[in-house]
N, C-alpha and C positions, 0 to 999 in steps of 0.2 A: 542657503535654501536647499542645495543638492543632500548636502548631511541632515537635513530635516526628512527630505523621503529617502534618507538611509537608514535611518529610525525608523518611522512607516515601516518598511520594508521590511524590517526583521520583527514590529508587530506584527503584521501581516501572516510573510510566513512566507518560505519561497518557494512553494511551486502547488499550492494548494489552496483552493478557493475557501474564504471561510464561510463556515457554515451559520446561518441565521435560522436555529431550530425553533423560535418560537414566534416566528410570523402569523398572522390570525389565522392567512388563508392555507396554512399546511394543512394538507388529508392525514387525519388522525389514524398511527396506526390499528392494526387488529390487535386481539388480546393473544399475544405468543405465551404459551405455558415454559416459563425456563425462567432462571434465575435473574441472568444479564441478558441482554441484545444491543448489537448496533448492525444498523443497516447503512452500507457506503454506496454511492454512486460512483465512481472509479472516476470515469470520463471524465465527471464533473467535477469531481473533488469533494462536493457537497454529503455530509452527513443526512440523510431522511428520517432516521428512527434510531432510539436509544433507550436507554435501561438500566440505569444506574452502571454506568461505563467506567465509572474509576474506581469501583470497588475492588477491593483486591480479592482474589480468587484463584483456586488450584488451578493449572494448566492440565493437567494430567500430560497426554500423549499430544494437545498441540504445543509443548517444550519443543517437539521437532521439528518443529517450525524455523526454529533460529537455528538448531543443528543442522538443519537443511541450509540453509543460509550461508552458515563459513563452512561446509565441505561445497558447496555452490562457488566459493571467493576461493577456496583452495583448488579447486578445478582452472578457475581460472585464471590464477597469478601461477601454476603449472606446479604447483608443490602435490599434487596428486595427477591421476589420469584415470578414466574410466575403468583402461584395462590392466592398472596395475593392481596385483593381486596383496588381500593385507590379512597378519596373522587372525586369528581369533582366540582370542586369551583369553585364561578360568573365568576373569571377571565378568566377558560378555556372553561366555556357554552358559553360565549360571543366573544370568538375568532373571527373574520375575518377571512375571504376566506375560503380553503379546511377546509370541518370540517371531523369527524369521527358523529357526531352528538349525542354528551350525555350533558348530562345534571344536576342538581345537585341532582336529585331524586337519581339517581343512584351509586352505588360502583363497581367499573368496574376494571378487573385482571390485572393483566398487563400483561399478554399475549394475550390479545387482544387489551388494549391500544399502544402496541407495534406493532402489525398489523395496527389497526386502522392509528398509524401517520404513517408505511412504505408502507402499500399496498393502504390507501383514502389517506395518504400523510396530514392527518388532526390537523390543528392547535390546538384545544383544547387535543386533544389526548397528542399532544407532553406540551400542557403545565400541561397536569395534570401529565405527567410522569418526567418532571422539577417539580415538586412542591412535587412530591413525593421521588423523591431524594434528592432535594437542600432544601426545606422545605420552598423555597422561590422561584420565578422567579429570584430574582434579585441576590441571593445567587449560585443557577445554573448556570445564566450567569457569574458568578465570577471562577466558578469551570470548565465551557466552556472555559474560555481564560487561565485558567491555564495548563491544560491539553493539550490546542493549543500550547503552550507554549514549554511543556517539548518535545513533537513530534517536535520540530522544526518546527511548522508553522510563520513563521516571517512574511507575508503579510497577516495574519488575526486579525479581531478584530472583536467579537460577541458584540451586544448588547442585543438579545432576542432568544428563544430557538427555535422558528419557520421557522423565517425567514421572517416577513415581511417588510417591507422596515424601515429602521433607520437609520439615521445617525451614520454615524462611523462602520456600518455592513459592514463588506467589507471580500474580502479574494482572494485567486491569483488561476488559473487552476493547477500551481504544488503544490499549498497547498492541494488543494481538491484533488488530485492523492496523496499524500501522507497519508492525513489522511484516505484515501478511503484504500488504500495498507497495514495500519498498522490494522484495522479494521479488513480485511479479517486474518490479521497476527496472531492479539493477542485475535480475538472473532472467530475463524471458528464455533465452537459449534452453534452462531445463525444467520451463515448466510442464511439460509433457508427464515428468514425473507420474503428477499429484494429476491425471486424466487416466492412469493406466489399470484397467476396471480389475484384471486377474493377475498374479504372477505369481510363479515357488519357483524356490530352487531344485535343481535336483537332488534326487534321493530327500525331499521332506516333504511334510505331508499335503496332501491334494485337498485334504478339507482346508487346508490354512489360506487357500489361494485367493478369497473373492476381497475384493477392497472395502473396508468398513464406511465408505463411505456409498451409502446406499442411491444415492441421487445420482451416482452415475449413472446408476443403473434405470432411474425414472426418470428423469429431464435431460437430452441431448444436449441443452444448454449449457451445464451445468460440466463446468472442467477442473475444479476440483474445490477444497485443496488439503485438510486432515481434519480427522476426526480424534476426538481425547474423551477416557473413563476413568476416574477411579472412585472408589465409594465416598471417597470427600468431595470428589469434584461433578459427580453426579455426568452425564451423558452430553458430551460438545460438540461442537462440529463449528470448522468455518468453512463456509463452501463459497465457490467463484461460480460465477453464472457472466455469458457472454449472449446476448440476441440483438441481429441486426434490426436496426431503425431508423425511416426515412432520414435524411438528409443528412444526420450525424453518422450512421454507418454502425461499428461493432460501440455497443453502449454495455458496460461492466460494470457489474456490481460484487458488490464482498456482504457474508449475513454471517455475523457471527454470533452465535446460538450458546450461551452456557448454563450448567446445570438444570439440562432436560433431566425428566423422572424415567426414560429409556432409550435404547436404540429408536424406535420408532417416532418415539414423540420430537424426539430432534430435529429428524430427517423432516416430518411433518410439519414442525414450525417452522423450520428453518426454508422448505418450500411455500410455505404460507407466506414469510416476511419476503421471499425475494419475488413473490408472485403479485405482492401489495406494492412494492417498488416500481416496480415494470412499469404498472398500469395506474395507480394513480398519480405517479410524477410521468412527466416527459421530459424530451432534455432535448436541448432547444443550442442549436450552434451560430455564434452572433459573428466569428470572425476565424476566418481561415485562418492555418498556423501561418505568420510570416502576410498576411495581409495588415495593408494599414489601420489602425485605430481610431488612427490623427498624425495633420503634418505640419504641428504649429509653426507659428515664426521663431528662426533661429538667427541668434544675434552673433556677431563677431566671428563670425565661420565663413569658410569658401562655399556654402551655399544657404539661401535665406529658409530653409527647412529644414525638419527634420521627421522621420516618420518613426512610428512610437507602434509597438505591437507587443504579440506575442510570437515564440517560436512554436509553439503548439495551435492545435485550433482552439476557442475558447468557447467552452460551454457550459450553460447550466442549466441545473430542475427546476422547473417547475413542477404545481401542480396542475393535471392536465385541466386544459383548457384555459388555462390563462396567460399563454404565451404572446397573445396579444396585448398583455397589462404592462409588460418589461418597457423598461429604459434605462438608458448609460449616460454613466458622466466622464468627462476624463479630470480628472484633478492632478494637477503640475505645478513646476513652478514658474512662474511669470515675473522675467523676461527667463529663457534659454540664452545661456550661453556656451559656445563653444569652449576648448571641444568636447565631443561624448562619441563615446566607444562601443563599437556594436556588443549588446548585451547590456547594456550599463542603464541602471533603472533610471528613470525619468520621471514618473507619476504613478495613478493608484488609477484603474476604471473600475466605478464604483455602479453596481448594477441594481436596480429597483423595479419589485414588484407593486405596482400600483404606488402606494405613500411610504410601502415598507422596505427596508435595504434588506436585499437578500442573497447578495455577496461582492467584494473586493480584490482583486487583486494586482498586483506590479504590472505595470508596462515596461518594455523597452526596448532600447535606440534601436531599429533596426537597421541600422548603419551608421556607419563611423563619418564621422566629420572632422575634419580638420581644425586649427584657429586658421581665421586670415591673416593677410599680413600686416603690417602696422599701420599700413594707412587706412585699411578695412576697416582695422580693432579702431582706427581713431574716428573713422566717420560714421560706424554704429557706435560708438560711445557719444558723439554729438546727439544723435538722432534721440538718442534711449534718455539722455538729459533733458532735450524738447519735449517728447512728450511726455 
């Protein structure tokens, strides 16, 4: 029974609630002008809107999204430091399009090469900080599709660390929400990044300094996180919006917006879809991190319970005003037996809107239990016989 919601468990998924987009009662989104859209509720894990999400599509400049990513994993396994200073080779003085504007006189930190490609979005930045981790361009993008890889991005393929147009560069809107959501997951320490409204370097130019992501500049909320162009990939943006809400607290969203018809109409829709999210879903917190779920009976252990949760808090969307329609199941298996290990899944609580299921996900053991001793195991083994 235990390897049955071990199965479960890896349908499911581990640590993200699934989304049920076509319940009756979802508020239908507005009409966004852009190619693709997905709208994420972070918190909840729950998908709200979408738009032909696995079609493949240019990344332009959100490529550095993942380049962001392993110089993020290289900061922290200590193979980089902020303030160590890295060549700037022909290949990335000579970049095309957005630059940060260095050049090879210079030895530049990576903490501001790391500005340089998030806040000017500038190609040579992102290839001197590929070359400074990979050792190569070509070795980078090797470590780029690897990495896509283990994430479960199954509709991408990098060819170059920038993102300008190549063949075979391709990648889906639920790629780029995923890789976007494990970023914020497994690097919060530098997402400040992708909030930082102006920066240059010295000696380059003053006009290069404002962050192409305009939303900073219009919604407080709104902390980040890149913007991408090229004329195949038409005008991008994923941006991150965070606004506190009664009882759940910081509630987060991700809107990733591809091929708008310009800078403005991006910024526009993509303030539209996260302005539609806020307000006609709410999100609804059913169970403290580390609060119980359920404390079934537990057979053949040093004690007759066991309590079943989450380590996070658990919440989900609704559409407003119908958070009084919700109810939970817990689905396990019956009898429990000892032992089970804190962490170790145990069942599925299965959550419903009115008649409709509108999301799933893993419990488990919030503590560890022992077996008993043999004459325990022998008199719950009589007992579990009788009845």
């Amino acid at each position: 029974m235990k390897s049955l919601f071990s199965f479960l468990h890896r349908l499911v998924g581990l640590f993200v609630l699934v989304p049920w987009l076509a319940f009756a009662q979802a508020p239908q989104p507005p009409e966004i002008a852009a190619r693709n859209y997905l709208l994420m509720d972070l918190t909840s894990g729950q998908v709200l809107a979408s738009k032909d999400v696995d079609a493949p599509i240019e990344p332009a400049s959100l490529t550095k999204i993942m380049t962001s990513y392993l110089v993020f994993d290289a900061l922290r396994s200590k193979k980089l430091t902020l303030e160590q200073r890295l060549p700037v080779s022909e290949l990335a003085w000579k970049m095309p399009g957005s630059r940060m504007f260095i050049d090879p006189k210079m030895q530049v930190p990576v903490d501001d090469l790391l500005k340089g490609m998030i806040v000017q979005s500038g190609n040579d930045a992102s290839m001197a900080l590929a070359e400074g981790v990979g050792g190569t361009a070509e070795n980078f993008v090797r470590l780029m599709n690897e990495q896509a890889k283990a994430l479960g991005l199954n509709g991408t393929s990098f060819k170059n660390p920038e993102g300008l147009t190549e063949p075979g560069h391709h990648t889906t809107a639920r790629d780029l929400a995923t890789l976007s959501q494990r970023l914020m997951q497994d690097f919060p320490e530098y997402m400040h990044y992708f909030a930082i409204k102006q920066y240059r370097y010295e000696g380059t130019p003053k006009s290069n300094a404002n962050n192409r992501n305009v939303l900073l500049f219009r919604d407080p909320t709104v902390d980040g996180l890149k913007t991408g162009h090229t004329a195949a990939a038409g005008y991008c943006l994923v941006a991150t919006a965070k606004r506190d809400v009664a009882q759940v607290g910081a509630r987060q969203m991700i809107a990733v917006v591809l091929g708008a018809a310009s800078d403005n109409i991006r910024a526009n829709e993509t303030q539209k879809l996260l302005n539609w999210g806020y307000t006609a879903f709410e999100d609804v917190k059913l169970f403290d991190a580390g609060q119980p779920v359920a404390a079934p009976r537990l057979w053949k252990g040093t004690q007759d319970t066991l309590k079943i949760g989450r380590n996070r808090p658990i919440v989900v969307s609704v559409p407003a005003g119908k958070a009084d329609k919700l109810s939970t199941q817990v689905v396990r298996p019956d009898p429990l037996l000892a032992p089970y290990v804190k962490g170790q899944e145990v069942g599925l609580l299965q959550v419903t809107l009115g008649e409709e299921k509108l999301a799933e996900l893993p419990l488990m053991a919030l503590e560890s239990v022992d077996q008993a001793g043999l004459l325990g195991r022998a008199w719950d083994a009589i007992r579990l016989w009788i009845k």
